[in-house]
C-alpha positions in Angstrom: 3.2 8.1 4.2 6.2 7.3 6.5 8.7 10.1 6.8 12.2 10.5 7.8 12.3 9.1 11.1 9.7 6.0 10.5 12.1 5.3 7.5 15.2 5.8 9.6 13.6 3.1 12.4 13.4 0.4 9.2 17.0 1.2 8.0 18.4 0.7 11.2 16.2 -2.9 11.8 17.7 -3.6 8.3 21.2 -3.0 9.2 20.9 -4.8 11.9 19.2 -8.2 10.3 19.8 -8.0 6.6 22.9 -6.4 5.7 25.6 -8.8 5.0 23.3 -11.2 3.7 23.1 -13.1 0.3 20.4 -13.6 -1.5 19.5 -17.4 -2.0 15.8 -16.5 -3.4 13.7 -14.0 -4.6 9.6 -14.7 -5.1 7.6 -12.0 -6.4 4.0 -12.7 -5.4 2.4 -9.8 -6.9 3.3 -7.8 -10.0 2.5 -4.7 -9.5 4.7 -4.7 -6.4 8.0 -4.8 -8.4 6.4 -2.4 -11.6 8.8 0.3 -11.1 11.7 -2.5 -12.7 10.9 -2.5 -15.6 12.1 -5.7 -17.0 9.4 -7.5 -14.6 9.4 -9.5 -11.7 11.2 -12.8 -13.3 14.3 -10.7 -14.1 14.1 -8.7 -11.3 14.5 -11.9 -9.2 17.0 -13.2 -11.3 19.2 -10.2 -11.2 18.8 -10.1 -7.0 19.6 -14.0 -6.3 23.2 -14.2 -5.6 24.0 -11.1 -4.5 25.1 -9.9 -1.2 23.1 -7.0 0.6 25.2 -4.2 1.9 24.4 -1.4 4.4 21.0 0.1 3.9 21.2 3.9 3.3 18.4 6.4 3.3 18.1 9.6 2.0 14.9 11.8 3.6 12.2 9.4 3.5 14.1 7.5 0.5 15.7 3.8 1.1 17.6 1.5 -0.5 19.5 -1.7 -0.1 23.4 -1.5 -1.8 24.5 -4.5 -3.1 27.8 -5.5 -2.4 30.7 -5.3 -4.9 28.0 -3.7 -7.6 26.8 -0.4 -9.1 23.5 -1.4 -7.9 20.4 -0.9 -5.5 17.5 -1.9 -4.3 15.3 0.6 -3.7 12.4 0.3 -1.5 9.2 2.5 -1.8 7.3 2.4 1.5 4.0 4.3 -0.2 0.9 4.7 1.9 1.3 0.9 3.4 4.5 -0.7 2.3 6.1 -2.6 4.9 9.9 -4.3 5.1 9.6 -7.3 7.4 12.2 -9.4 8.8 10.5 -12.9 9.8 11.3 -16.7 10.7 10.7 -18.7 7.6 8.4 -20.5 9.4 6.1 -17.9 10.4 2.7 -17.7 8.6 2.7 -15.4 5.4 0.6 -12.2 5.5 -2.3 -11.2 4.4 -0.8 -9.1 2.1 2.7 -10.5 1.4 4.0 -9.5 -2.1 8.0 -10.5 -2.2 9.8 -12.8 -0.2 14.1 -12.5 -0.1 15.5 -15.5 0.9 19.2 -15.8 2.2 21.7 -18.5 2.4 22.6 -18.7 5.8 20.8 -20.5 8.4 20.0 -17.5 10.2 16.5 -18.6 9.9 15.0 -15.7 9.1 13.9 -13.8 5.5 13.2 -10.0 4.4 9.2 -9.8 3.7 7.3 -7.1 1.7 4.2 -6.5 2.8 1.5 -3.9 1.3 -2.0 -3.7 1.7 -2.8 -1.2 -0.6 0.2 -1.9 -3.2 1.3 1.5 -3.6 4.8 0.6 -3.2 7.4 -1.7 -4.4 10.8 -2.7 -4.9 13.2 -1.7 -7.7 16.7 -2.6 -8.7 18.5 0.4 -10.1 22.3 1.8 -11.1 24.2 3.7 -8.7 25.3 7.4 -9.3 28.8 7.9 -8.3 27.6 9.5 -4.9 25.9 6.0 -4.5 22.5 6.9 -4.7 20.1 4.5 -6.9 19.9 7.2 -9.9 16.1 8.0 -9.9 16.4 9.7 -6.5 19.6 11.7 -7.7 17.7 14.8 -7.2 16.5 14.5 -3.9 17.8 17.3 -1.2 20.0 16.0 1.7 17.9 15.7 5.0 18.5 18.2 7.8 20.1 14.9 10.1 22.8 14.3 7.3 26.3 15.4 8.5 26.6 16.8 5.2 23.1 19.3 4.4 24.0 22.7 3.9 22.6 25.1 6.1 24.0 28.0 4.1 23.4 26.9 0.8 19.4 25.7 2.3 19.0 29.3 3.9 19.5 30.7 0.4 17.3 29.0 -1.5 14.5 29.2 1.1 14.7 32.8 0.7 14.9 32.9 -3.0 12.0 30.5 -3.2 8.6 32.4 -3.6 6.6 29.9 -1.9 5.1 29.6 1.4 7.1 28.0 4.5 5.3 24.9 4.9 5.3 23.7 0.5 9.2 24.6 1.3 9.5 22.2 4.0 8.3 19.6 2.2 9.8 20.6 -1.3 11.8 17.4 -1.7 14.0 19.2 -3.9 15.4 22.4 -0.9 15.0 19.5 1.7 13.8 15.8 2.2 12.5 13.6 4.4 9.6 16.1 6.3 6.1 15.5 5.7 2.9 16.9 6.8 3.4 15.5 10.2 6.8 16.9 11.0 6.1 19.8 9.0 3.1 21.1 11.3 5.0 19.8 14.6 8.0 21.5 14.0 6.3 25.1 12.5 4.0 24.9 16.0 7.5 25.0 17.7 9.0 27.9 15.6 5.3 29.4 16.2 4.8 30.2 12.2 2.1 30.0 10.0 2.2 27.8 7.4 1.3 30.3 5.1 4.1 32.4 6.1 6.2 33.7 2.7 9.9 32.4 2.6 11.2 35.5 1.4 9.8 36.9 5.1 12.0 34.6 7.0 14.9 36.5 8.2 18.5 33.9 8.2 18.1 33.3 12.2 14.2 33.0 12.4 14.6 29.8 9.1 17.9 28.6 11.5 15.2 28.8 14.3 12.8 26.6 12.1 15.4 24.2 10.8 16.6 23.2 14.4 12.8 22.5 15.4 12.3 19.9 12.3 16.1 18.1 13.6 14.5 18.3 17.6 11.3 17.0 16.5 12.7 14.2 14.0 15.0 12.8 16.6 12.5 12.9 19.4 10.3 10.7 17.5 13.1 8.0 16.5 13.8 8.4 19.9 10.4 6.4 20.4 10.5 4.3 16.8 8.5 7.4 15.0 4.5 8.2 14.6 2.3 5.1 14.0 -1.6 6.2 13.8 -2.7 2.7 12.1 -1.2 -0.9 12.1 0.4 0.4 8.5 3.6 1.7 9.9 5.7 -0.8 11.6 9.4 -1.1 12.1 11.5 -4.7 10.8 10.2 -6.3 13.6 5.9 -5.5 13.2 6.2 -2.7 16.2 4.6 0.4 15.9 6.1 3.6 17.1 5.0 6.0 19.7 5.6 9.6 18.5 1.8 9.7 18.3 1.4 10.2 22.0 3.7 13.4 21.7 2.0 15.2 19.3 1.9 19.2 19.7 0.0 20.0 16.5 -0.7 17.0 14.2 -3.9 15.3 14.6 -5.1 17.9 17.6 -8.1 19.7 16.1 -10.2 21.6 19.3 -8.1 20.2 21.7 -5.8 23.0 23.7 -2.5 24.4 22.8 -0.1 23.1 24.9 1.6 26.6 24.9 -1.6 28.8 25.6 -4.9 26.8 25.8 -6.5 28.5 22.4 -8.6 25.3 21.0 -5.9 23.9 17.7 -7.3 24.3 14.3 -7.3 22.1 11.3 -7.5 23.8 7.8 -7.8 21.9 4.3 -4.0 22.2 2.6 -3.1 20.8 -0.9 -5.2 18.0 -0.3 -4.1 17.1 3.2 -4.6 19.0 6.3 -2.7 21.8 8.6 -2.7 21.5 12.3 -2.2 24.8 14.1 -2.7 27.6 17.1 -4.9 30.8 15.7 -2.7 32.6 18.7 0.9 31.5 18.7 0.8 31.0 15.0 -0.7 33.8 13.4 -1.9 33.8 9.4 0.5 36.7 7.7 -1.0 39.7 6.8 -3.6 40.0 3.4 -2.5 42.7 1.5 -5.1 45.7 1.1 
């Protein structure tokens, strides 16, 4: 799944090309692409056509479209394949087109969603008061929000009896890392995944915390990680954080650090890419 800085890319291109824009026409093309509304896709285009987009905001890997003047959203989910593309209205439809947003200018272009694998979707949804669509309310700030609290994060990392990597990508302490991120940015710190929170002394989880902001902006520096033709920005472009990999996706090739061939170990149904030397397992207890 896209994380935070793939997300981040498709705000931006969004802010850039949508926001400010009303909504002439909405066509749902397949259902299950709007079944998180639960009023269904004739309402949910009813409810959208009129109304002006605001400025796209994201929280983590989480993004949504405010609409102007209203206690209302659009949230996106991006699943395993979902993609937000900005076309010409003349350009061919994809393969796997399941909403079209048309707008009333004649800027001659529309917002597409595309998804092979229709895991995603769009959703309208109230606001909290924060401005959040109301079925993320819970989610963590992101460690590039102006506003996360280190303190507050050091705490409950600490408190937590979990292992360092589930607490990276516990939505719920912090958002928007995934498995990629996750393994690039522990390589850095030179942990273990399996590493107990409650082990982390206050500078070594500060340590950790500015390797997953380094390694975040470093790949929106370069439009995020694309391994397939899944993740593309606004504009069909993939990004190039691939290429800059440290850990992620390197099984047998060399550390960069030390040479020691990188392992890859089965992890709650995914996989963990690390150095046996410069990220040593804890200790088992006798």
């Amino acid at each position: 799944m896209p994380e935070l800085p793939e997300v981040e890319v498709v705000r931006r291109g969004l802010e850039r090309w949508v926001a400010g824009r009303t909504v002439e026409a909405v066509e749902v093309l397949h259902p299950r692409a709007v079944r998180r509304h639960p009023a269904g896709a004739a309402d949910f285009a009813a409810r959208l056509t009129g109304e002006t987009i605001g400025v796209p905001q994201r929280r983590g890997k989480y993004l949504w479209l405010p609409l102007e003047g209203r206690d209302l959203s659009v949230l996106g989910h991006l699943g395993m394949s979902g993609q937000l593309l900005v076309q010409p209205e003349e350009a061919a439809d994809e393969k796997h087109l399941r909403i079209r947003v048309r707008f009333e200018d004649a800027a001659g272009t529309e917002l597409r969603f595309v998804d092979q694998r229709t895991f995603g979707g769009l959703s309208l949804h109230e606001n909290t008061p924060d401005g959040l669509p109301d079925v993320i309310a819970h989610i963590a700030r992101d460690p590039l929000d102006p506003l996360f609290d280190e303190a507050a994060y050091h705490a409950a990392l600490r408190a937590k009896r979990t292992t360092v990597k589930r607490a990276l990508l516990d939505q719920s302490l912090i958002s928007g890392v995934g498995n990629i991120y996750a393994d690039e940015a522990l390589w850095r710190a030179r942990l273990h995944y399996e590493r107990a929170t409650a082990t982390l002394t206050r500078p070594r989880s500060a340590e950790l915390l500015g390797h997953v902001r380094d390694v975040m902006n470093a790949a929106l520096d370069v439009g995020g990680t694309s391994f397939d033709s899944l993740y593309v920005n606004v504009n069909g472009e993939s990004g190039y954080f691939d290429r800059s990999l440290d850990a992620y996706g390197r099984e047998d090739e060399p550390c960069r650090r030390c040479g020691t061939p990188m392992r890859r170990r089965p992890w709650m149904n995914r996989s963990s890419y690390f150095c046996p030397r410069c990220q040593r397992p804890p200790r088992v207890a006798s």
